[in-house]
C-alpha positions in Angstrom: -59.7 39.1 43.4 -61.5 36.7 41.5 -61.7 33.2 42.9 -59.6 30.9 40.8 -61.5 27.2 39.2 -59.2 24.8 37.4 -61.0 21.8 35.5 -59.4 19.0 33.0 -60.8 16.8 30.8 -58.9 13.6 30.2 -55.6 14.1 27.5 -57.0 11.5 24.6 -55.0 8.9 23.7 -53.9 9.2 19.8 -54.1 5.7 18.9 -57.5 6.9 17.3 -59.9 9.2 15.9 -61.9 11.4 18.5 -65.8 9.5 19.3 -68.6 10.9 20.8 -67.3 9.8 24.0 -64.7 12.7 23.8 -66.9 15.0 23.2 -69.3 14.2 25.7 -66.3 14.8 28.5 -65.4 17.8 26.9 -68.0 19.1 26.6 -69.1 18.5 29.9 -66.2 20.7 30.9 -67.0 23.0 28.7 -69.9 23.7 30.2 -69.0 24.6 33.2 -65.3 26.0 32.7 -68.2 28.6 31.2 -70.7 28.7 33.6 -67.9 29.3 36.1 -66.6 32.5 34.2 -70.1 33.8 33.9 -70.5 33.3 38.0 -67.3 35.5 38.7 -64.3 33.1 38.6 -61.1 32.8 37.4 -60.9 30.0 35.4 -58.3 27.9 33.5 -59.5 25.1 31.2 -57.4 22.0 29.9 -57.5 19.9 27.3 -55.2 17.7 25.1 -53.6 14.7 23.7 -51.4 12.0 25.0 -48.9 11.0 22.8 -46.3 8.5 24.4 -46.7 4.2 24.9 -46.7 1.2 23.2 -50.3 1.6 22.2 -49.0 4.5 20.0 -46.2 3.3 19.2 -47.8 -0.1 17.4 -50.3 1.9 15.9 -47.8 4.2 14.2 -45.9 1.1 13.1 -49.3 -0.2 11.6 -49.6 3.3 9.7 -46.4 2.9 8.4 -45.1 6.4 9.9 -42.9 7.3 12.6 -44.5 7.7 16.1 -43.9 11.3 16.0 -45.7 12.0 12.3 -48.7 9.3 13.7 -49.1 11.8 17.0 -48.8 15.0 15.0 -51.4 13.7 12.8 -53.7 12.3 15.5 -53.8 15.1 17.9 -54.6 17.7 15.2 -57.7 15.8 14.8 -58.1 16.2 18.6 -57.8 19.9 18.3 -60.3 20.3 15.3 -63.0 18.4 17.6 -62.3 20.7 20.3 -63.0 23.8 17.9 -66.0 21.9 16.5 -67.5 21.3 19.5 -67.1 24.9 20.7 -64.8 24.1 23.3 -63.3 26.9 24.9 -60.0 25.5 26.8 -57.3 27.7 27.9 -54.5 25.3 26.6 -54.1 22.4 25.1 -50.7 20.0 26.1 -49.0 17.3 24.2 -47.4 14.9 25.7 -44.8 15.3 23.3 -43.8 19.0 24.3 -40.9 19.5 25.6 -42.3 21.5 28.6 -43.8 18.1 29.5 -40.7 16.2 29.4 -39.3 19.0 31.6 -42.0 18.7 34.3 -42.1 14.6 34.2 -38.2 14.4 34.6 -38.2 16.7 37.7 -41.5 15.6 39.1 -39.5 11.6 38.3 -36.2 12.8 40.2 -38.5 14.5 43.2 -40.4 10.7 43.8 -36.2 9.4 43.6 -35.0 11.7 45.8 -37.7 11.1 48.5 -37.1 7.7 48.3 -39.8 6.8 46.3 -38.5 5.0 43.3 -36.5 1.6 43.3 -35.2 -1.1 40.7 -36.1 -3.9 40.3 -38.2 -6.4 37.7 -41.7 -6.4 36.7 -43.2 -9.9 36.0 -47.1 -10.1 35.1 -50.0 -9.4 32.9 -50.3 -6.9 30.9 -52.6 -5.5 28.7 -51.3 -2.8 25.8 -54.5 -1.3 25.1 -55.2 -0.5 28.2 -51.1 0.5 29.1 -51.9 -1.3 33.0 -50.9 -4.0 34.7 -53.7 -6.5 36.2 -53.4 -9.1 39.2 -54.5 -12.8 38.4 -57.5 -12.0 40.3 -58.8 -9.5 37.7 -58.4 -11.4 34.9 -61.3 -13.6 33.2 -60.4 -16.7 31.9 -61.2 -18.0 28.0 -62.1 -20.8 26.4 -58.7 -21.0 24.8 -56.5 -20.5 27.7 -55.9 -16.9 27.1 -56.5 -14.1 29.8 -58.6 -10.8 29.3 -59.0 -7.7 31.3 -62.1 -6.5 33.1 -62.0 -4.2 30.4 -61.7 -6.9 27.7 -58.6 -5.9 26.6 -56.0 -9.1 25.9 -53.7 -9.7 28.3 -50.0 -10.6 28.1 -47.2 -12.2 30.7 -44.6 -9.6 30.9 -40.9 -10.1 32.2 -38.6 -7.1 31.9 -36.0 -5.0 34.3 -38.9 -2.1 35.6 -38.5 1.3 38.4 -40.9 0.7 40.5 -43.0 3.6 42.6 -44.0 2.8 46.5 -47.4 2.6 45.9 -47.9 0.2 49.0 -47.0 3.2 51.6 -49.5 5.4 50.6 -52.8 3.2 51.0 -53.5 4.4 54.6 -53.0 8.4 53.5 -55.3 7.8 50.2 -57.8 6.5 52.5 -57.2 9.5 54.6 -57.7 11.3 51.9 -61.1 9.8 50.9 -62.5 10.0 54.1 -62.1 13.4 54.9 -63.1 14.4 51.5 -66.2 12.4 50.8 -66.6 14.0 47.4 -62.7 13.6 46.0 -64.3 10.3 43.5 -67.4 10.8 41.9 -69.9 9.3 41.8 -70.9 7.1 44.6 -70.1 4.0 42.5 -67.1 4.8 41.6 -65.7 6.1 45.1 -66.8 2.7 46.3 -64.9 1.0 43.6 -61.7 2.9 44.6 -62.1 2.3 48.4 -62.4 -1.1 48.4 -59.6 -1.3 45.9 -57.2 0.7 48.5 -58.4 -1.3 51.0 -57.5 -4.4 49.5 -53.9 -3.5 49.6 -51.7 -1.4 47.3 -48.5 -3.0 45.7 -46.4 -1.6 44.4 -46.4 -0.4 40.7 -43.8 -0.8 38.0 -43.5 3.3 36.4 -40.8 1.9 33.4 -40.5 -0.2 30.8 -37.7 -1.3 29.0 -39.5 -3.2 25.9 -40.5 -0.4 23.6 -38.8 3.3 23.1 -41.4 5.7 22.6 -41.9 7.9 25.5 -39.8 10.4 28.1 -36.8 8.6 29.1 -35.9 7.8 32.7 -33.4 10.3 34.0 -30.1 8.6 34.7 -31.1 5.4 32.8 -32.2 6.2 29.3 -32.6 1.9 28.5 -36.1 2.9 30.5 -39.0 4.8 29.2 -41.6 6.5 31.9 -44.7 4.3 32.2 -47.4 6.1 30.2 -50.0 7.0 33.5 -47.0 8.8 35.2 -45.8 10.6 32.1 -49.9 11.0 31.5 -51.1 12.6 34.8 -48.2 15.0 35.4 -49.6 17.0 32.4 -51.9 18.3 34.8 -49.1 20.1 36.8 -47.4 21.1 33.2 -49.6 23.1 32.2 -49.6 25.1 35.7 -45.5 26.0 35.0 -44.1 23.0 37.2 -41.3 22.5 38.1 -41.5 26.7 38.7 -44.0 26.3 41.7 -44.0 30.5 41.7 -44.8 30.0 37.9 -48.2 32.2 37.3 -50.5 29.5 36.1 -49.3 27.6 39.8 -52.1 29.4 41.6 -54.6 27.3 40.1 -53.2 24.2 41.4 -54.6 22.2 43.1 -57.1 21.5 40.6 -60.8 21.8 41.8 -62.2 19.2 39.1 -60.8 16.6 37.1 -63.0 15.1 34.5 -62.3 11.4 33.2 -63.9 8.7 31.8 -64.9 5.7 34.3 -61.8 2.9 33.0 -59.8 5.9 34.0 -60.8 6.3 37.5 -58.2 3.7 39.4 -55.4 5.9 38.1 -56.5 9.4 38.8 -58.0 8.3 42.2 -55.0 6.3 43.2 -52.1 6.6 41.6 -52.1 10.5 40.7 -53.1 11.6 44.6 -50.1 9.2 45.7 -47.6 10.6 43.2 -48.4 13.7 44.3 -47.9 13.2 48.1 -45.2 11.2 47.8 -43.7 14.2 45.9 -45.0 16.5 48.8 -47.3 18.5 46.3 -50.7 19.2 46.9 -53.4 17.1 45.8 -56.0 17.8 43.2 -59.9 18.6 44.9 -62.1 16.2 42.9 -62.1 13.4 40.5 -65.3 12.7 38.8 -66.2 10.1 36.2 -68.9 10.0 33.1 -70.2 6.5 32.1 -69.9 5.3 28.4 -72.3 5.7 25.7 -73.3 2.7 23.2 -75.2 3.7 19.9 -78.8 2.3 19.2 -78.0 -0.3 22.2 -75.2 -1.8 20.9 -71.1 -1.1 21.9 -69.5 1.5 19.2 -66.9 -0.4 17.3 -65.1 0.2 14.1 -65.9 -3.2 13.2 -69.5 -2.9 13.2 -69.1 0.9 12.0 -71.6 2.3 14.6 -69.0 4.8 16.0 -70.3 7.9 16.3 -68.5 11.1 14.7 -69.6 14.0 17.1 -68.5 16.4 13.9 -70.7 14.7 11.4 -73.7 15.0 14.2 -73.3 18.9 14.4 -73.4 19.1 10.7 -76.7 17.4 10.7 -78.4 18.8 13.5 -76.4 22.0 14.6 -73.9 22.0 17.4 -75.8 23.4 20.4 -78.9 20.6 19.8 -76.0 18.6 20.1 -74.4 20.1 23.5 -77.6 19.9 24.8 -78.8 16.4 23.8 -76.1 14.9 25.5 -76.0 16.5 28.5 -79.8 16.5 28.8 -80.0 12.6 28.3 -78.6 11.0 30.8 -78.0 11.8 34.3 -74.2 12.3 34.3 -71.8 9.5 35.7 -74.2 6.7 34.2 -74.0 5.3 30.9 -75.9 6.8 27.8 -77.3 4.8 24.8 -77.2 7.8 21.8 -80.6 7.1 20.2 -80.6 9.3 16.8 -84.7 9.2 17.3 -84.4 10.2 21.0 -81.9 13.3 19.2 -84.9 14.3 17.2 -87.1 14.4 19.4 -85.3 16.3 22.3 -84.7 19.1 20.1 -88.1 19.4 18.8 -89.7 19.0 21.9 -87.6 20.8 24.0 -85.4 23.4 22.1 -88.3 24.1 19.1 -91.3 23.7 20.9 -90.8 24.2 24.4 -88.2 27.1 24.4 -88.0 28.2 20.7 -91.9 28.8 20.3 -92.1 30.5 23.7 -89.9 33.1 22.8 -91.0 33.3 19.2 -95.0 33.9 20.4 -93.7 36.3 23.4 -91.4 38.2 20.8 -93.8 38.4 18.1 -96.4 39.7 19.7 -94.2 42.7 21.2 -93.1 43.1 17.5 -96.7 43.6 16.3 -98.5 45.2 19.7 -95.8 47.2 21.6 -94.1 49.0 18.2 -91.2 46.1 18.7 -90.7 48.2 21.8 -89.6 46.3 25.0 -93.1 47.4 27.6 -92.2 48.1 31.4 -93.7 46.5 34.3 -97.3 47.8 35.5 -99.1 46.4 38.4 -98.2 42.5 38.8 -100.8 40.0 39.7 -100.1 36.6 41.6 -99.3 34.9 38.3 -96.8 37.3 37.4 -95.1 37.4 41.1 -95.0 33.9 41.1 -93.2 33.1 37.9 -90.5 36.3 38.2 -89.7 34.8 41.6 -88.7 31.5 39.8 -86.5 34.0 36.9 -85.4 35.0 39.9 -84.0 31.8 41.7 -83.0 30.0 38.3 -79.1 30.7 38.7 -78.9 29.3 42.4 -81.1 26.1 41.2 -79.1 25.9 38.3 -75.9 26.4 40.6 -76.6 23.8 43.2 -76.9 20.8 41.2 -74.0 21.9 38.6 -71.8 22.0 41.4 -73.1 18.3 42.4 -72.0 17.8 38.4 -76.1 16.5 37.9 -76.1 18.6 34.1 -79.5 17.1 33.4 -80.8 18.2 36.4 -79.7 21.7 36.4 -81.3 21.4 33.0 -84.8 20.5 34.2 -84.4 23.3 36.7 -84.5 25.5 33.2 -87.4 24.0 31.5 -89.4 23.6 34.7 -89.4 27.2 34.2 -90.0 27.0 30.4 -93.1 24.9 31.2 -94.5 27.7 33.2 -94.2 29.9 30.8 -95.7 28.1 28.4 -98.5 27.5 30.7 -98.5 31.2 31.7 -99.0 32.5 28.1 -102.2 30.3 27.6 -103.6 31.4 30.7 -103.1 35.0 30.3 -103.9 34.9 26.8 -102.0 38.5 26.1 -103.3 38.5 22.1 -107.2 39.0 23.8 -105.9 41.3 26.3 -104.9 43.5 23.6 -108.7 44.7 23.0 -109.8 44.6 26.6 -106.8 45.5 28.4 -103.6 46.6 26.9 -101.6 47.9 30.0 -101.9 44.4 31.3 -101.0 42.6 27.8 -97.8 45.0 28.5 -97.2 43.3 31.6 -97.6 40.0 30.8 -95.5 40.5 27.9 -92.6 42.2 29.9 -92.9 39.3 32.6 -92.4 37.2 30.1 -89.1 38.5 28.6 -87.9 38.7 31.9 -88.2 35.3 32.0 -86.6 34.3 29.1 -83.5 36.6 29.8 -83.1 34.4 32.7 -83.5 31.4 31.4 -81.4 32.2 28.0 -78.4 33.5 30.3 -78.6 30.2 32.3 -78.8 28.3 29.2 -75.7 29.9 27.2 -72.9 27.5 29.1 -75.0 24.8 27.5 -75.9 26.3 24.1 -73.6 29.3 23.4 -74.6 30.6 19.8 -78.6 30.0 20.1 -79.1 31.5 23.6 -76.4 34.4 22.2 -79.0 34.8 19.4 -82.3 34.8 22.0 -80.4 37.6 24.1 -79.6 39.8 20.9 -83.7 39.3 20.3 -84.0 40.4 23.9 -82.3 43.9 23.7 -79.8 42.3 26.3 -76.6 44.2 25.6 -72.8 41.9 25.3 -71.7 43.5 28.4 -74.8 42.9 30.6 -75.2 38.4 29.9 -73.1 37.3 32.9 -75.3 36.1 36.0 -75.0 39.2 38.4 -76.3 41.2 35.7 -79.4 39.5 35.8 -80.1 41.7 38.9 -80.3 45.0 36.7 -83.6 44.7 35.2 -83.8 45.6 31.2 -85.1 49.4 30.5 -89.0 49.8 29.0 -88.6 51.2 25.5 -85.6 49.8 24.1 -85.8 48.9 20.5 -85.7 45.1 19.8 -85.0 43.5 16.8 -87.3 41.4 14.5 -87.9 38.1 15.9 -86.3 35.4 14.7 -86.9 31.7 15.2 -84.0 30.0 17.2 -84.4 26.4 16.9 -85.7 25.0 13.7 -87.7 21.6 13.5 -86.0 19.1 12.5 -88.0 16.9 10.1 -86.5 14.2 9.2 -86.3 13.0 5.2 
């Protein structure tokens, strides 16, 4: 049986169009929910929209439509980025389903009838566009008197009746928790961050409010509304069948990987791991977090109309140039700058001339010297050893720092193999060795495919259609492009078809 991988991105919030930043985390995900399947596991792949709070509710108001149209509206533009982007996601919740409401009522009465939950009233800052509460501490001071959040979002004093969840009597069992899973909060920064915010001392949080409507009402006192974060996180378990723990999907929980955003962190590295024991369910594996990206140096805003529309970017410079860019950028977990030059000049450095004219000079000259016949292996020199070896031990390099979530790293794992390609073509110089020695312009040439079959198979989690097209070039067949099959070599004298360039330069107008 096939071991089972289950991986989240965040649910987006619909109180906006989907940004770059979206994309980027899904991505991500993406990437390896298919990187996964094509190393022999099971996986299931989440995505989706959350729908409920007073964020949402305001910004319906503001649109002049009912919450419900606003959300419809909203998360359908969520779904088209996820097709756009090539995202290949098992499912895709709303927080408005009603399997959702089903699984946060019973997951709500579970935490009540442990003990968990108690009345009582909430009194302090709040700030709506983040939907959290902050201590005074957090909180930086203005010039007028007013209060922002360390995320910049305004701040407001807040008085209402509130349920409150017994956050303060799980502080020593998170740090349990963190201590004997050093990798549960990615990365470094951010684990740090979370300890010394547990160690600080938990209090407890208020998981109600009274003041607005929209959301999943409070079983047994419908005047309340579930805080968004609780009604947020338990979509995890939704979409594994809970309450029905011998549902089918359950056997992928607990999740291995959750991926979020770094404002995010506190609540799935805190709050979601004590909700969970508190309900006596098992905790999710890992919870790792992406930085944010500016545009040209500056923070995306609508105001200064720099925010960046993933979806107008793959029209303009295809989608896989665009998978790649951003995962090849910046290491993952640190914040990017998206640089439209630094764009250009990735994918015609790397994908055109690095990659794309490799296989285009290795394919062509098969296509005018071997017939367009794929030539078998004669007697291998040093060279050729050397450089089949690292075909060879691609996947596991690749592997290894995938699994450490470094995606630009496993990407230079790739093109330190391109390089020697490259280096290996000028060297051996096959197009002379056609008049003085043709079995060995054979060889070189075959070496060289082999090569490239490894690399394109390593690269199709990252760039799906192109590295599809460079396998078809390759006589690889559909059924043979997942990583075990790399240890079947390809049959001398298949027929391949005419090469074809992959990556066009970009040039720009």
């Amino acid at each position: 049986m096939k071991p089972t991988f289950y991986i989240t991105t965040p649910i987006y919030y619909v109180n906006g169009a989907p940004h770059i930043g979206h994309a980027y985390t899904s991505i991500a995900a993406d990437v390896l929910a298919r990187w996964k399947r094509l190393d022999g596991f099971d996986v299931f792949f989440l995505t989706g929209t959350d729908e409920h709070g007073q964020k949402v509710e305001k910004a319906a108001e503001a649109a002049g439509v009912a919450p419900q149209v606003f959300a419809d509206r909203v998360s359908a533009d969520f779904r088209d980025m996820a097709v756009q982007m090539g995202i290949t996601n098992d499912d895709f919740i709303r927080t408005t389903e009603e399997r959702h409401r089903r699984s946060c009522t019973a997951l709500w009465q579970r935490l009540a009838d442990r003990g968990q939950i108690y009345l009582d009233a909430y009194e302090g800052w709040y700030a709506v566009r983040d939907e959290a509460f902050y201590g005074e501490d957090e909180l930086a001071k203005q010039p007028d008197g007013s209060f922002l959040a360390p995320t910049g979002a305004p701040v407001e004093w807040v008085r209402e009746p509130s349920y409150f969840f017994k956050l303060s009597a799980w502080g020593d069992k998170l740090l349990e928790l963190y201590e004997s899973h050093p990798d549960f909060v990615g990365p470094m920064a951010r684990r740090n961050e979370v300890l010394s915010f547990v160690k600080a001392g938990l209090t407890d949080i208020s998981i109600s409010r009274t003041s607005f409507s929209w959301g999943i009402k409070v079983p047994g006192d419908e005047t309340h509304v579930m805080y968004v974060w609780l009604d947020a996180l338990t979509n995890y378990i939704t979409a594994m069948g809970y309450p029905d723990e011998n549902a089918e999907k359950w056997r992928y929980w607990p999740a291995d990987l959750h991926l979020v955003g770094k404002e995010i962190v506190r609540f799935h590295a805190i709050f979601w791991p004590a909700f969970l024991m508190a309900a006596g369910l098992p905790v999710p594996k890992r919870v790792y977090s992406h930085g944010w990206w500016t545009s040209e140096g500056e923070k995306m805003s609508k105001s200064i109309g720099n925010v960046i529309d993933p979806r107008a970017l793959v029209e303009e410079f295809g989608l896989d140039a665009v998978r790649f860019f951003l995962l090849r950028e910046v290491p993952f977990g640190g914040d990017g700058d998206f640089k439209r030059k630094a764009l250009i000049s990735r994918l015609n450095v790397e994908l055109a001339n690095d990659l794309g004219n490799l296989a285009q000079r290795s394919l062509s000259l098969i296509a005018k010297n071997c017939g367009g016949v794929l030539p078998g292996l004669g007697e291998t020199t040093e060279d050729d050893q050397n450089l089949l070896a690292g075909a060879d031990a691609l996947t596991g390099e690749m592997r290894a720092k995938l699994d450490r979530l470094a995606f630009s790293e496993a990407l230079e794992e790739a093109w330190k193999l391109i390089r020697a390609g490259n280096g290996y073509i000028d060297r051996q110089a096959p197009w002379a060795l056609r008049k003085t020695d043709f079995p060995r312009m054979e060889t070189v040439l075959r070496v060289l495919v082999d090569l490239l079959r490894a690399v394109a198979t390593n690269l199709r989690p990252f760039m799906p259609a192109s590295m599809g097209k460079m396998l078809d070039q390759l006589g690889v067949s559909a059924e043979a492009r997942g990583f075990a099959d790399l240890a079947q070599k390809l049959p001398a004298g298949v027929a391949l078809p005419a090469p074809q360039g992959v990556f066009p330069r970009f040039v720009e107008e």
